[in-house]
C-alpha positions in Angstrom: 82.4 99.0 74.2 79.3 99.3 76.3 75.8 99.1 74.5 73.7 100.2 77.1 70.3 98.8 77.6 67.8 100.7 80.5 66.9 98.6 83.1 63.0 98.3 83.0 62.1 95.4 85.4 61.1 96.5 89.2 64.2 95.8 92.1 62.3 94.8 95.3 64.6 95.2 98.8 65.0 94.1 102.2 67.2 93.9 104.6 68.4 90.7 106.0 70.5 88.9 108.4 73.1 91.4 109.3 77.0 89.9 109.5 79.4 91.1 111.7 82.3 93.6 110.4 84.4 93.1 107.9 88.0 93.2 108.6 89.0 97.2 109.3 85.4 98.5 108.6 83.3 99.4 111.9 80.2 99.6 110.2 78.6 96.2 110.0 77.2 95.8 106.4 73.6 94.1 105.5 73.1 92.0 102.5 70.3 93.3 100.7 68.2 93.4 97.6 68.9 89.5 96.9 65.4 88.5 95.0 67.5 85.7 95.0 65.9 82.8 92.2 65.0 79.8 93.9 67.2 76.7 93.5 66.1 74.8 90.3 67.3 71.2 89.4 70.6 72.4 88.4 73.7 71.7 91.0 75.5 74.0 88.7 78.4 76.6 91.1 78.3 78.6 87.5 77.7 82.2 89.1 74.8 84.6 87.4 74.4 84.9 83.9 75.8 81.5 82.8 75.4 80.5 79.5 77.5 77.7 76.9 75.8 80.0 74.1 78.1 82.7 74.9 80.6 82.5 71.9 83.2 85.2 73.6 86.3 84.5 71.2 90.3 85.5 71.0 90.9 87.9 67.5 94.9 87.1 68.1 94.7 91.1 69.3 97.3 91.8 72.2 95.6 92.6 75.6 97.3 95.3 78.3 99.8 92.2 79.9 102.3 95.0 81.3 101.6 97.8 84.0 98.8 100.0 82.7 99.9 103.2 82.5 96.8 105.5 83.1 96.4 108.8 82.1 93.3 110.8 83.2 92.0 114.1 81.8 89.6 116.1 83.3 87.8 117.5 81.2 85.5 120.7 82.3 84.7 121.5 85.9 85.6 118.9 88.7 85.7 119.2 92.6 88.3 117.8 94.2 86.5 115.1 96.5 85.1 113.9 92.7 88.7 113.3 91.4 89.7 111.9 95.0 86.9 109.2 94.8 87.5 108.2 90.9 91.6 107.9 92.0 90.7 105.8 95.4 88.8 103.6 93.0 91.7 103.3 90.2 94.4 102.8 92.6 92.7 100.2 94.4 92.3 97.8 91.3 96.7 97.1 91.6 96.6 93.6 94.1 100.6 94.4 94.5 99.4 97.3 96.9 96.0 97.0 98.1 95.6 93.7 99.4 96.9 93.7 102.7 94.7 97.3 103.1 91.4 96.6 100.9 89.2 93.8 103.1 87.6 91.4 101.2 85.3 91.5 98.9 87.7 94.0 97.3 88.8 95.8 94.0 91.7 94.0 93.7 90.1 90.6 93.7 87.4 92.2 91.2 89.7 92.9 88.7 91.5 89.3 89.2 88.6 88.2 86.7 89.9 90.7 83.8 93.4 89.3 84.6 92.6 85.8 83.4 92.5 86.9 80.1 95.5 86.1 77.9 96.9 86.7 74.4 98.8 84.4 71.8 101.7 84.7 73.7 100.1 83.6 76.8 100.6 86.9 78.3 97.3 87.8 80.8 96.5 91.3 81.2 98.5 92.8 84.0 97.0 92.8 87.8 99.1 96.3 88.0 96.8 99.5 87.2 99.1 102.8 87.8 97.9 106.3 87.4 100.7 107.6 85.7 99.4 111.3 84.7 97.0 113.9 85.1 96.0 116.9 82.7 92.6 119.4 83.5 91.0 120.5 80.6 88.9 123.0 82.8 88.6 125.5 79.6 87.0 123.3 77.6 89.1 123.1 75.0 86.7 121.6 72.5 83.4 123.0 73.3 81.0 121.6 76.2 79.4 118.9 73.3 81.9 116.5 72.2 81.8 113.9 69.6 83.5 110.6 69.2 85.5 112.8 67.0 86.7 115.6 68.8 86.8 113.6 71.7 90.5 112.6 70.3 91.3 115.7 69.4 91.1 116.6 73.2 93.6 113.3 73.7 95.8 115.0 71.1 95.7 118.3 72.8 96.6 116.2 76.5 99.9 114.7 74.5 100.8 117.8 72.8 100.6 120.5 75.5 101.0 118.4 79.0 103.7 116.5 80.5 101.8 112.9 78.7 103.8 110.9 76.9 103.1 108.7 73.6 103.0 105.6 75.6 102.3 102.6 73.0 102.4 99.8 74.9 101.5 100.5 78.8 99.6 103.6 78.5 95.4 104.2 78.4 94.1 107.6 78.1 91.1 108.2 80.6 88.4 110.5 79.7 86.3 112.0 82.0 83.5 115.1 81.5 81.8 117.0 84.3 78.0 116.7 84.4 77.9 120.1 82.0 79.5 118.6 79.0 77.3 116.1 76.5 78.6 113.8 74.1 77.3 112.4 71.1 75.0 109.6 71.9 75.2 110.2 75.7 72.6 109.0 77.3 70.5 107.8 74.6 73.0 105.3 73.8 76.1 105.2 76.0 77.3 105.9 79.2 80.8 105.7 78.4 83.2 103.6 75.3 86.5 102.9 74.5 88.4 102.7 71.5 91.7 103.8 69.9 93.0 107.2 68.6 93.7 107.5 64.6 97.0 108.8 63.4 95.4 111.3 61.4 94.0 112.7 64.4 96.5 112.0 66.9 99.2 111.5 65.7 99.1 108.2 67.4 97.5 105.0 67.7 96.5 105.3 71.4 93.8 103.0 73.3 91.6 105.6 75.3 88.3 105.2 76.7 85.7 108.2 77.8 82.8 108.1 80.3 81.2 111.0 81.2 79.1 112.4 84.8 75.4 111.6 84.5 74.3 113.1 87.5 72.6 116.5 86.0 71.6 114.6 82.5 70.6 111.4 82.7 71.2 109.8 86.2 68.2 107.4 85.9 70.0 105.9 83.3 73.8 105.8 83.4 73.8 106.3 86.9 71.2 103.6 88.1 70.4 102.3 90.4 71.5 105.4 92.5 68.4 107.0 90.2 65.6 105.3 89.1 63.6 106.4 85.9 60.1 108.4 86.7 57.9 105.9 85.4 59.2 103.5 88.8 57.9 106.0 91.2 55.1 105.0 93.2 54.9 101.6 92.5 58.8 100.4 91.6 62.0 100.5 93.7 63.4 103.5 95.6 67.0 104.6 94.4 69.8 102.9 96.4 71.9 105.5 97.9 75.4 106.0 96.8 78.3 104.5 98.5 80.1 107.8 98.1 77.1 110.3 98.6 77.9 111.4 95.0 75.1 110.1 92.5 76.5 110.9 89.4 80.4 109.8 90.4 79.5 107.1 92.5 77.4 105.8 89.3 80.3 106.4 87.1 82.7 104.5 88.8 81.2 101.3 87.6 81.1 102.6 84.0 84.9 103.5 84.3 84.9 99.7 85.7 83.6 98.8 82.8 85.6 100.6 80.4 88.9 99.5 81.7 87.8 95.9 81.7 87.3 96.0 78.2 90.1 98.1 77.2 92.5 95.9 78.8 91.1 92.5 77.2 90.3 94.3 74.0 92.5 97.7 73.7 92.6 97.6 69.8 89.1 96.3 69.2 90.7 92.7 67.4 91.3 90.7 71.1 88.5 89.5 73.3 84.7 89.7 72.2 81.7 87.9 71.0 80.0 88.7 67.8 81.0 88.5 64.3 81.2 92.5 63.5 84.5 94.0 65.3 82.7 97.7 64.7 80.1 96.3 67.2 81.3 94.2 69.6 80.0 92.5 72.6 82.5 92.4 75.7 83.5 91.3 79.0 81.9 94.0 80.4 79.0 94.0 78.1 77.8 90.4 78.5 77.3 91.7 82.6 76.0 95.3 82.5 73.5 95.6 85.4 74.7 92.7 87.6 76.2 93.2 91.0 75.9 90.2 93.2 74.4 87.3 93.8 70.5 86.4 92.6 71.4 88.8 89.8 70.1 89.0 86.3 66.5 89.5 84.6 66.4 93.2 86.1 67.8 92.8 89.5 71.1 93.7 90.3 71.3 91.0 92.6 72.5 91.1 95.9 74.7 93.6 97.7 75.6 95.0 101.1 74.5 98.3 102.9 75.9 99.9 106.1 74.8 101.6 108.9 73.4 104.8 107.2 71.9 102.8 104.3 74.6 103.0 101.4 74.8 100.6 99.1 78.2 98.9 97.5 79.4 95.4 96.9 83.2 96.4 97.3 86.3 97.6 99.2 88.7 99.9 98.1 91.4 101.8 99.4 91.3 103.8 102.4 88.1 102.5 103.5 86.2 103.8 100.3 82.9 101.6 99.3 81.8 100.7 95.5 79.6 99.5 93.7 80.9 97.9 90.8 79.1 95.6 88.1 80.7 92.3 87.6 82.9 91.1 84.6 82.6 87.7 82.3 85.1 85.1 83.7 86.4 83.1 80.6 87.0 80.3 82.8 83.2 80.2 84.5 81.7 81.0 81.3 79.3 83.1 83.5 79.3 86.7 85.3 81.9 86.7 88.7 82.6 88.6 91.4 83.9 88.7 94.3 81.1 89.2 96.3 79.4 86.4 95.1 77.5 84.5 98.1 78.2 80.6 96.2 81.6 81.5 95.4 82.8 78.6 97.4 83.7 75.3 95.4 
């Protein structure tokens, strides 16, 4: 359940060494934007954001341990390349298909770190994300301003009138608003959430989780750093440009990264997170908000890769498709991982 926090330190980026192709991909990708921290006393390996105060603790909740069943709505106006670059990223997370065709670093090994996390029946959360339905809500059912609310009456709408069904134990209902609808606390607040669906709503109890296009409302903030926030110009760090030459989708892919992280390891809010109060939890996702790569942490998203014509990303999908994806909380590091990590060698 993200709590977002605006970045306000300055990013400074170079370019350095460049390294030859990776795998399938012609271009040859830079590392850039380290600001790597010189090496202190510590031998530690512990990746960025490494901390024994951390106390990220198991509720007895289940976690998502079979195939997640994803089912996406639309909701409002959306392009066909947008939907095409949200699936590529979705369908690239399952390791069963995409890891002979993703090179590495890729989405498949990203998502490894959400898999590590188990519940009391020592059942990890499954390495197998499936979309398994579709439903465009382009008439906007419930208005263009939606509430956390009437958010679930548009879920309700989905399973009444489309071909969705009331799937318990695989199934996550996706969210997603064009850059034209708001949401309560949007932008002020959140970029995107998850939570469950109430019976009295519903119908249902349903684990869903929303995140909505920022590129027309806020991108300097739920989109960063594809935007930067107007105060930065002049004297801070130029936008990075997007992976997928879409600011606002590109920048919600990492949300919907996010989201689905902490959904999986925490679907009914009583599973994995730190903190005492379940109504305001701090997750896997959470504890690494703003931290991509290597050197990461105190404002810097640390270090990433850029190709020929200057886009940044730190991962491999499907089809050739580049991301930029925060990273996730390993329970097993007690730090932030990825797979993109420059020390990730023992």
């Amino acid at each position: 359940m993200s709590k977002l926090s605006i970045i306000l330190c300055f990013i400074l980026f170079h370019s350095v060494n460049s390294i030859s192709a990776l795998e399938t991909q012609n271009l040859k990708p830079e590392y850039h934007n380290p600001r790597i921290p010189k090496i202190t006393l510590s031998s530690s390996k512990k990746f960025e954001g490494s901390s024994d105060l951390v106390n990220l603790r198991y509720h007895m909740g289940p976690v998502l341990s079979s195939p997640i069943n994803t089912y996406i709505i639309w909701y409002g106006k959306w392009v066909p390349s947008q939907k095409l670059i949200i699936k590529d990223f979705l369908l690239s997370i399952s390791s069963s298909t995409n890891h002979r065709t993703s090179p590495s670093p890729s989405i498949s090994q990203w998502w490894k770190t959400t898999s590590l996390y188990a519940d009391q029946t020592n059942s990890n959360v499954s390495s197998t994300v499936l979309i398994a339905g579709e439903y465009v809500d382009s008439k906007y059912s419930q208005g263009k301003h939606l509430t956390r609310l009437t958010i679930q009456q548009v879920i309700g709408n989905a399973v009444k009138t489309a071909p969705f069904p009331v799937d318990h134990k695989n199934g996550i209902y996706l969210i997603l608003t064009s850059d034209d609808v708001t949401m309560q606390d949007f932008c002020r607040a959140v970029c995107g959430f998850h939570y469950f669906t109430f019976p009295s709503m519903v119908g249902y109890t349903l684990p869903y989780a929303w995140v909505g296009n920022s590129g027309k409302q806020c991108p300097e903030v739920c989109a960063y750093p594809f935007a930067v926030p107007g105060y930065m110009a002049g004297g801070g760090p130029s936008a990075l440009k997007p992976p997928n030459g879409d600011v606002g989708v590109d920048g919600m892919i990492s949300v919907i990264g996010h989201e689905l992280a902490e959904l999986s390891s925490n679907p009914l809010i009583n599973a994995w997170y730190a903190g005492e109060d379940p109504t305001a939890p701090t997750e896997i996702g959470d504890l690494c908000e703003g931290l991509y790569g290597t050197g990461g942490g105190g404002g810097y998203i640390g270090q990433v890769m850029k190709d020929r014509v200057g886009r940044s990303y730190n991962l491999f999908g499907r089809r050739g498709r580049k991301f930029l994806v925060q990273w996730i909380w390993s329970p097993v590091l007690k730090a932030c991982a990825g797979p993109n990590a420059s020390d990730l060698k023992p």
